[in-house]
C-alpha positions in Angstrom: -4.1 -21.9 19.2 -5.9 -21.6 16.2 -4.9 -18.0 14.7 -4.5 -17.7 11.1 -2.5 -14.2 11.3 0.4 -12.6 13.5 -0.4 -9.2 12.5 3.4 -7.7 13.9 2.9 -3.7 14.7 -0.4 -1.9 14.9 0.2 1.8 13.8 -1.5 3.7 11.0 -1.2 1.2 8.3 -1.6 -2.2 10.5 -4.7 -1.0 12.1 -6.0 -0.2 8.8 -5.4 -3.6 7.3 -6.6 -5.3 10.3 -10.0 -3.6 10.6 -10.5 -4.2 6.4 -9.6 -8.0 6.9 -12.1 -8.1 9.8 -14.8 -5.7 8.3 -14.9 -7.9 4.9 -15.1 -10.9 6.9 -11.6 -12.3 5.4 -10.5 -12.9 8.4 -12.5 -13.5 11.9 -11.2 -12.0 15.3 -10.3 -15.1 16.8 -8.3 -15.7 13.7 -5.9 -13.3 14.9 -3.5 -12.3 17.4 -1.3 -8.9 17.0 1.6 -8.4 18.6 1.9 -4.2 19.5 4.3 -3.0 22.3 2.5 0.5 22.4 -0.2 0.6 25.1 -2.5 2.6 23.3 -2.3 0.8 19.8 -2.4 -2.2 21.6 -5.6 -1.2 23.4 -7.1 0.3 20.3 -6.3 -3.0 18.4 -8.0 -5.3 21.0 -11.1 -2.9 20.9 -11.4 -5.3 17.5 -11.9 -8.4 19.7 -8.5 -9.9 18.5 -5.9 -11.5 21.1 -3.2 -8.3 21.4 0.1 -9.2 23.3 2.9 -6.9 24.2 5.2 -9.0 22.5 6.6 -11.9 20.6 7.0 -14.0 23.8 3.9 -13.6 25.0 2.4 -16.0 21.9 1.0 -19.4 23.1 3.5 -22.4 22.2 1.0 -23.9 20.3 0.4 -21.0 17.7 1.1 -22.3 14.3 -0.4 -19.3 12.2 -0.2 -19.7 8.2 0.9 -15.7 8.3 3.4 -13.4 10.2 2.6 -10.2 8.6 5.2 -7.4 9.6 4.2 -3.8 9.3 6.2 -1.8 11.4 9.0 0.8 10.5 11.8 -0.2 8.0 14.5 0.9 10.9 13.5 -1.5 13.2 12.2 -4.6 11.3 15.4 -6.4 11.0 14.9 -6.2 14.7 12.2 -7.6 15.3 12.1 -10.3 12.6 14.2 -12.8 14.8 11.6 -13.1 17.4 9.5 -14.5 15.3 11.4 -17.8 13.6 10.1 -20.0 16.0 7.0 -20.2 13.0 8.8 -21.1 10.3 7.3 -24.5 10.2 3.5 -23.3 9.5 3.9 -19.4 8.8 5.0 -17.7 5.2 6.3 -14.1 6.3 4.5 -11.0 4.7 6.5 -7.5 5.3 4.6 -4.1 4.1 8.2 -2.6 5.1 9.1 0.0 2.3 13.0 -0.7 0.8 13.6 -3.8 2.6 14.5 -6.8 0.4 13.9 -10.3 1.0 17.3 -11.3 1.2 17.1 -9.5 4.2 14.6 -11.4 5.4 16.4 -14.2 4.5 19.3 -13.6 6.3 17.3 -13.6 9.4 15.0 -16.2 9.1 16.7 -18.6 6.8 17.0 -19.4 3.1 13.9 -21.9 3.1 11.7 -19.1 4.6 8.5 -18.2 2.6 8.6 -14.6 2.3 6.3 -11.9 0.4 7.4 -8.3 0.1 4.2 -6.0 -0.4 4.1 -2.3 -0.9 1.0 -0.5 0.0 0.3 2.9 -0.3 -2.2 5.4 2.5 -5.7 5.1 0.0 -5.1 1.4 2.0 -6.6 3.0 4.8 -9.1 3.5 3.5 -9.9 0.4 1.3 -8.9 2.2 -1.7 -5.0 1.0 -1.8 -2.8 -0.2 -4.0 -0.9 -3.4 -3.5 1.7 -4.8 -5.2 3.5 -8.4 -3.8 6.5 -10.3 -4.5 7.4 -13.5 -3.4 10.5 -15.9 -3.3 10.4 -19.4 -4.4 9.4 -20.9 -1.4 5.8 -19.4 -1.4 3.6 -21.8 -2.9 -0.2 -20.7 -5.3 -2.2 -21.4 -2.7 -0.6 -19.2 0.2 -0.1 -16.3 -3.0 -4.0 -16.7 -3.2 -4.9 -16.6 -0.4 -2.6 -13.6 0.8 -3.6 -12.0 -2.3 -7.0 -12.5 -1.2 -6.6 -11.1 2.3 -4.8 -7.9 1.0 -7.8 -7.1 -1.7 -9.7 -6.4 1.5 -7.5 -2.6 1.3 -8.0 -2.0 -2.4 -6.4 -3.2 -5.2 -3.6 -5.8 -5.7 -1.1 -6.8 -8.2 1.9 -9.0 -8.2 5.2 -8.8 -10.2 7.8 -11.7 -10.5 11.0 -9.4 -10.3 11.5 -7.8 -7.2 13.9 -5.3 -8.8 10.8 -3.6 -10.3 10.0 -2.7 -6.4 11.6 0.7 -7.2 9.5 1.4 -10.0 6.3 0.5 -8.1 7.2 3.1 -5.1 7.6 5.9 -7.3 4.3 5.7 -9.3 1.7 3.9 -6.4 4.1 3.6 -3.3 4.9 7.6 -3.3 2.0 8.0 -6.0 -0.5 9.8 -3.5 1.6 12.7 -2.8 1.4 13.9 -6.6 -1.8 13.8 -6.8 -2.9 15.8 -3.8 -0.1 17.7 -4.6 -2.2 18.4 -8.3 -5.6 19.3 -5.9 -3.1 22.1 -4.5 -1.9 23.2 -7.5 -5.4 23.2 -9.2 -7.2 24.5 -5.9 -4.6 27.6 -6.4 -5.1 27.9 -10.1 -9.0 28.6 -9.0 -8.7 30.8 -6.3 -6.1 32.8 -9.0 -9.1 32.4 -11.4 -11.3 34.0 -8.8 -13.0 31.6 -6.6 -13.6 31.4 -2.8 -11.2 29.4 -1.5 -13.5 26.7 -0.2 -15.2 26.6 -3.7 -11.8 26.2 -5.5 -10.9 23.0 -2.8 -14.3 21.6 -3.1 -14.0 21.8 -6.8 -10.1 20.1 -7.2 -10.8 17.9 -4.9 -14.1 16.4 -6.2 -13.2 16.7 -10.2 -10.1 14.6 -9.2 -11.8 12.1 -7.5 -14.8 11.9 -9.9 -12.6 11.5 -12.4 -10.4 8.8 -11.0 -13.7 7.0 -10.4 -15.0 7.1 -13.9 -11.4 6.0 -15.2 -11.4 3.3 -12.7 -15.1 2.2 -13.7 -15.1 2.7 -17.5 -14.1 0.6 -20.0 -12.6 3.2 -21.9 -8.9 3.8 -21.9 -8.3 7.3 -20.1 -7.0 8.9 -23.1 -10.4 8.0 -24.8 -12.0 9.6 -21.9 -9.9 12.8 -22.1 -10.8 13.3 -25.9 -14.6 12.8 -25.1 -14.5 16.5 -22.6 -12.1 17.8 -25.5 -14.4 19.6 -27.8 -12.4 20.7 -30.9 -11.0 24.6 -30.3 -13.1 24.4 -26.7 -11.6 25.4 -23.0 -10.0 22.1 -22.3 -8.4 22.1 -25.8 -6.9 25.8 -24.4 -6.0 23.8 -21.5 -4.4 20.5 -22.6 -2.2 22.6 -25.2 -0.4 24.1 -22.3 -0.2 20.5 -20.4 0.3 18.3 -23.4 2.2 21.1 -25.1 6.1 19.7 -26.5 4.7 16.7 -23.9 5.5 18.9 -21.1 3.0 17.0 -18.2 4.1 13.5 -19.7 8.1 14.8 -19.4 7.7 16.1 -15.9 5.8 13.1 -14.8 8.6 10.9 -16.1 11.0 12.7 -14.2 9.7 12.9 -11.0 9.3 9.1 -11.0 12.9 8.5 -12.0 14.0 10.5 -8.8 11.6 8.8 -6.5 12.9 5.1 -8.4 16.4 6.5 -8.3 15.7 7.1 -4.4 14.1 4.2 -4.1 17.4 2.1 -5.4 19.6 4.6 -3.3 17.5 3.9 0.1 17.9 0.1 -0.8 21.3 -0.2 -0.6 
């Protein structure tokens, strides 16, 4: 059979990946088979046109794919992970499975196993992730390409060479998300304090946060250049940034809430 992928686990995030691969024509739907348990993810995922099988078993003998790409829960992987040795020969493994190491992996596929550790965060959803990959030794450039490649259909991707910098990587992208629409709450509040209507004060967070991720994203200009080109001398956001940069209170909180989520991070991974 001539699949390129074993996309392992169809939920939220697999889904998500799958349809980007498809959409950006990476990947083609005979190119793939996905392996789901759950009738209704399973259904939903052949709605794609891919082949979708209950289960590992139900593979063809001949599938040789070049990927087995895990994305189910990190309670069960080391579970399911077995199943799937049989493709050792022809597949590099590729796990999206937050806090599990490739040792792990290791130990249940074998020492000479190609393995790549990726964490994602939910903008992947959307196309608008960020991915960050680690390999062992026994992943080769091209098959680093060309997963690389595939995973660029979600958003952005970076690798690192030390996997112990995993921890760092959840707590500012992996868990990243979370502050920020925890700053449109905080904002939206600080305008409905301020006197808006509600829906004003959301509309407004909401879109000033985005709009300005998208001109940091697309400018050339470092963001602090950007931040001192609204900051008129004496103005309102000069008012503003001397309570947020004030004694480098924003820059100090920020620093400590992603020492608790890396601190976690290590803590969970143990």
């Amino acid at each position: 059979m001539a699949a390129k992928i074993v996309l392992v686990g169809c939920g939220n995030m697999g889904y998500a990946m799958l349809a980007g691969w498809l959409s950006s024509g990476k990947l083609a739907a005979n190119e793939a088979i996905v392996v789901e348990p759950t009738d209704t993810l399973r259904e939903r995922a052949a709605t794609l046109g891919v082949t979708a099988l209950p289960d590992a078993g139900a593979i063809p003998a001949d599938a040789a794919p070049r990927l087995v790409v895990f994305a189910v829960k990190p309670q069960v992987i080391l579970n399911v992970v077995p199943a799937y040795a049989r493709f050792k020969a022809s597949a590099t493994y590729v796990s999206v499975a937050a806090g599990t190491p490739i040792s792990a992996f290791e130990g249940a596929l074998g020492a000479d196993a190609g393995i790549i550790r990726c964490m994602p965060n939910t903008p992947a959803a959307i196309g608008k992730g960020m991915m960050v990959v680690v390999a062992n030794d026994n992943v080769g450039a091209d098959t680093s390409d060309f997963v690389r490649d595939l995973l660029s259909a979600s958003g952005e991707v970076a690798a690192i060479g030390d996997e112990g910098l995993m921890d760092a990587v959840t707590a500012v992208s992996g868990s990243g998300p979370a502050y920020v629409f925890h700053f449109i709450e905080c904002l939206t509040a600080a305008g409905e304090k301020a006197g808006l209507p509600v829906e004003t004060a959301k509309l407004l967070a909401m879109q000033t946060v985005y709009g300005a991720a998208a001109l940091a994203a697309e400018s050339r200009e470092e963001p602090g250049t950007l931040r001192q080109q609204v900051t008129s001398p004496n103005g309102t956001t000069a008012a503003a940034l001397s309570v947020l940069m004030g004694d480098d209170r924003l820059k100090m909180l920020m620093t400590e809430a992603v020492e608790a989520a890396r601190a976690r991070s290590v803590e969970l991974g143990k």
